[in-house]
C-alpha positions in Angstrom: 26.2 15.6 -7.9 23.6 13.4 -6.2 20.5 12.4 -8.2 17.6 14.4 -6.7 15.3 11.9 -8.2 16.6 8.8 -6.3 16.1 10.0 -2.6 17.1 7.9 0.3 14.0 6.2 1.5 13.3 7.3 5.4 11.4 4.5 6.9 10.1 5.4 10.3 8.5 2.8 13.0 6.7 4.7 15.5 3.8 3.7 17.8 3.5 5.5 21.4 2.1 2.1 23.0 4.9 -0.3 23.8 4.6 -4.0 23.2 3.7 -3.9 19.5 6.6 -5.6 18.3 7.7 -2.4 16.9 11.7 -2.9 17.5 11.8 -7.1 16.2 10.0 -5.5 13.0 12.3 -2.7 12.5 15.7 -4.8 12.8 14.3 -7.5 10.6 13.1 -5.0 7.9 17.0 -3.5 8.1 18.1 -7.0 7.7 15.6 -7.8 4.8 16.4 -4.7 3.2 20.3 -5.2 3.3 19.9 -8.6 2.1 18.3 -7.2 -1.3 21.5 -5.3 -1.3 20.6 -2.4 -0.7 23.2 -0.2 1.8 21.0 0.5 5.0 21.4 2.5 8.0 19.5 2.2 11.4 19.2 4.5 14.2 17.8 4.0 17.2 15.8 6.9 19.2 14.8 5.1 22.0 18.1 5.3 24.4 16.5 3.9 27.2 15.4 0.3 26.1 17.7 0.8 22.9 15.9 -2.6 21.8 16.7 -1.7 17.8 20.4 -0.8 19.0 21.0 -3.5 21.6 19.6 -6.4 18.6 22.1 -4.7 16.2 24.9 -4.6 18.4 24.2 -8.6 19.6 24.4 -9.3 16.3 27.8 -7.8 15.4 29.0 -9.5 18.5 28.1 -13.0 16.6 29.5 -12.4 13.4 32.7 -11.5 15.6 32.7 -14.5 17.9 31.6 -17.4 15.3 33.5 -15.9 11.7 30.2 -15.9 9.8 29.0 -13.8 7.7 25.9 -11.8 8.3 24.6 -8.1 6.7 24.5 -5.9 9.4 22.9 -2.3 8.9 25.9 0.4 10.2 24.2 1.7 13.1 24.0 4.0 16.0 21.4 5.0 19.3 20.5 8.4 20.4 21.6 10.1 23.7 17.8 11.2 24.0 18.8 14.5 24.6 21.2 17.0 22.4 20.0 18.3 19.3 23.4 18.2 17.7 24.0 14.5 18.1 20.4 14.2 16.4 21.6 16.0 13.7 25.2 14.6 13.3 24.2 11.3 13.6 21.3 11.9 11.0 24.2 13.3 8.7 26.7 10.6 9.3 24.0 7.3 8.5 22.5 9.0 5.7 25.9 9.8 4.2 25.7 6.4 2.1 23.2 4.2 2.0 19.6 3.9 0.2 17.5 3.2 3.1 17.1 4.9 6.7 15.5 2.9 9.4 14.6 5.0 12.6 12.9 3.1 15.8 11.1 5.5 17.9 10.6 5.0 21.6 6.9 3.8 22.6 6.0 7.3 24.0 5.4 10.8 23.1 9.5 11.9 22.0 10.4 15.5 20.6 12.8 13.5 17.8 10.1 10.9 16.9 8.1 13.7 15.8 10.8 15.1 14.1 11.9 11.4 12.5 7.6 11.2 11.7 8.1 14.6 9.4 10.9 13.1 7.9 9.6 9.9 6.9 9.0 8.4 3.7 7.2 5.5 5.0 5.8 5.6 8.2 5.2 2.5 9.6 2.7 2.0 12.7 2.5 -1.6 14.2 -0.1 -2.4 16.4 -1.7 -5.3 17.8 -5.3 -6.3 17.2 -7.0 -5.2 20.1 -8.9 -2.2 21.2 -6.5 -1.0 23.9 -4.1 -0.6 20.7 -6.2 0.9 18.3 -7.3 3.8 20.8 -4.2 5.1 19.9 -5.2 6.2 16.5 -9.2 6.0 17.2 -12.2 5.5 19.0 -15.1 3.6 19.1 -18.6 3.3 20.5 -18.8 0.6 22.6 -22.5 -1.0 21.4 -21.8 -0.6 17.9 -18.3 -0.3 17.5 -18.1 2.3 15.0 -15.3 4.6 14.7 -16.4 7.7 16.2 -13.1 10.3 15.7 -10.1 9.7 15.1 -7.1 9.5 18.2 -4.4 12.1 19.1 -1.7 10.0 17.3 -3.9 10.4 14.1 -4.3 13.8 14.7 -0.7 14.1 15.3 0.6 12.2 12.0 -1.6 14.3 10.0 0.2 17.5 11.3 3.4 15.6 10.5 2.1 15.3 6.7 0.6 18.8 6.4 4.2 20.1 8.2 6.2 17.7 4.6 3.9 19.1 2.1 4.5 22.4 3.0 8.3 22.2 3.5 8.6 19.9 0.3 5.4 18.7 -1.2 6.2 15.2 -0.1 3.9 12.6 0.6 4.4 10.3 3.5 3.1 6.9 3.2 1.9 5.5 6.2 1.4 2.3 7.2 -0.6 0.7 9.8 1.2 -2.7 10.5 -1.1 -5.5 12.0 1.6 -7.7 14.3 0.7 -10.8 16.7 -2.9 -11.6 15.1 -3.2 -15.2 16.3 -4.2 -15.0 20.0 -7.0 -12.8 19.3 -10.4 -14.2 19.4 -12.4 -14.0 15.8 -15.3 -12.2 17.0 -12.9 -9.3 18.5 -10.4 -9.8 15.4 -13.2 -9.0 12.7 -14.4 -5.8 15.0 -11.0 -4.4 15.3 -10.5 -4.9 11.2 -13.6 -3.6 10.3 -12.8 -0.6 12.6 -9.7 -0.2 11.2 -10.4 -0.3 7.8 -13.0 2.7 8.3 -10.7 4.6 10.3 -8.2 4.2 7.2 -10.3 5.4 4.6 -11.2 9.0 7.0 -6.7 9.1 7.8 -5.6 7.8 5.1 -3.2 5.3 6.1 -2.7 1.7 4.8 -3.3 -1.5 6.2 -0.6 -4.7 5.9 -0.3 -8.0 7.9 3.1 -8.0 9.9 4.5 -10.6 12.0 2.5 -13.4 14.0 3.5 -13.5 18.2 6.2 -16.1 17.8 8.9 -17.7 20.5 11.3 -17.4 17.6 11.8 -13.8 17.7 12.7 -13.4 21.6 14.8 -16.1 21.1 16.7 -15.0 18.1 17.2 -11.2 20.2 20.7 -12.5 21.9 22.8 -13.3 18.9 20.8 -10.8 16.8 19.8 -13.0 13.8 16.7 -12.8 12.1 14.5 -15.1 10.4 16.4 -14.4 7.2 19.6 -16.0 8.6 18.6 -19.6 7.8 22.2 -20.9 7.3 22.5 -20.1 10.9 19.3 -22.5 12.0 20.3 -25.4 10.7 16.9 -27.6 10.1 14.1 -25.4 10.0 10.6 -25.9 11.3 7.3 -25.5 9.6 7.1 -22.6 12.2 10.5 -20.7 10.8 9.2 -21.6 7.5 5.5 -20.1 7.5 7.6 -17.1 10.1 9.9 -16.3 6.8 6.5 -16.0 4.4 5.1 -13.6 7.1 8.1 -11.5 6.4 8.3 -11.7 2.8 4.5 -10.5 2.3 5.2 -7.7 5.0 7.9 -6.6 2.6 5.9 -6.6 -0.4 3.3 -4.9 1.4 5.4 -2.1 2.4 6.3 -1.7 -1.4 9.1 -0.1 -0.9 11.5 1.3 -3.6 14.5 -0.7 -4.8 17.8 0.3 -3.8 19.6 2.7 -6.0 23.1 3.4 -6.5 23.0 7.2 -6.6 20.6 9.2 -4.3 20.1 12.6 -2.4 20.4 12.9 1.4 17.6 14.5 2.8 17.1 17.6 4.9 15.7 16.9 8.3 14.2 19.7 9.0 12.2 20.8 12.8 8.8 18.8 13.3 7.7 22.5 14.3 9.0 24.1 11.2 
């Protein structure tokens, strides 16, 4: 009998605004986390843009062509419709491994509020800008203060009240700050301060993510990831100070080690 005490870990990356960088996060926390050695499963929710699945899938293709090497998460992306192939699917990738990555599609999804309930971390990247962080709060314009919270805050805290009920679980969330380099200081320290109050009324955390870097659309068509470095040859200071990026987003995350012998979850109905 599976060891209730060692779960598998449901990380869930959701954000309702596209171009966050959501889907080059998700794949190279799968990659980091299989790397550790944990055994890690993807699934990808989004079966329009299928970015998560289409990055995965690339990179099986290059292991095939070239002979090498590389972890690869087993993996699969939803038909965006039937509620049995949600729930199969769920069964089948959670069947043996540690870790559970889910990429949501970048708008309002009946199965990425299910995924949201079901998450153990829930992990929210967002650029550093005002257009992104409407989607979890507002702001007066002279002074800039947080003045409520969003829908999508509104809506994650449902999903928490909907896991402590059903299980007394706690879902961590996480508010991911990706591409922070074009943004100009002045703006950058309003949007931090305003984040950091709106996280102390939601209770979410705040971690630095990934910088905007040419590396990462470039890396999309043979699906490796900054942790492939065999497969790059020289690297750059660029690849280097990328890879350092990624290690401290992993240890902010702080996610558990991989175990050996762990429960599979119940996913149970977002409006349960």
């Amino acid at each position: 009998m599976a060891d209730a005490t060692k779960p598998l870990h449901v990380i869930v990356f959701a954000n309702e605004k596209g171009g966050t960088g959501k889907s080059t996060t998700a794949v190279h926390v799968a990659i980091a986390l299989a790397v550790r050695g944990a055994r890690v499963a993807a699934f990808d929710l989004d079966h329009r843009q299928r970015t998560m699945g289409r990055y995965l899938d690339n990179r099986a293709a290059t292991q095939k062509r070239t002979g090498r090497e590389l972890v690869t998460p087993v993996h699969a992306t939803h038909d965006g419709e039937s509620d049995d192939f949600f729930a199969e699917t769920l069964d089948r990738l959670s069947a043996d491994a540690d870790f559970l990555v889910i990429d949501t599609p970048g708008r309002d999804d009946k199965f990425a509020r299910i995924a949201a309930t079901n998450a153990d971390t829930l992990v929210t990247p967002m650029n550093d800008s005002f257009v992104d962080f409407d989607l979890i709060g507002q702001v007066d314009p002279d002074t800039f203060k947080v003045t409520r919270p969003s829908f999508y805050s509104e809506l994650i805290w449902d999903a928490r009240k909907t896991r402590a009920r059903a299980d007394g679980a706690t879902i961590d969330w996480v508010v991911l700050r990706n591409r922070l380099q074009h943004i100009e200081a002045r703006n950058m320290r309003r949007v931090s301060e305003a984040i950091d109050q709106l996280s102390k009324r939601v209770g979410f955390r705040v971690i630095p993510g990934l910088s905007e870097r040419v590396i990462y659309r470039e890396l999309f068509p043979s699906g490796l990831t900054m942790l492939d470095s065999k497969e790059f040859g020289s690297m750059g200071l660029s690849h280097v100070a990328a890879r350092q990026e990624l290690r401290e987003m992993m240890s902010g995350l702080a996610l558990p080690e991989p175990t050996q012998d762990r429960a599979m979850p119940l996913f149970r109905d977002a409006a349960a």
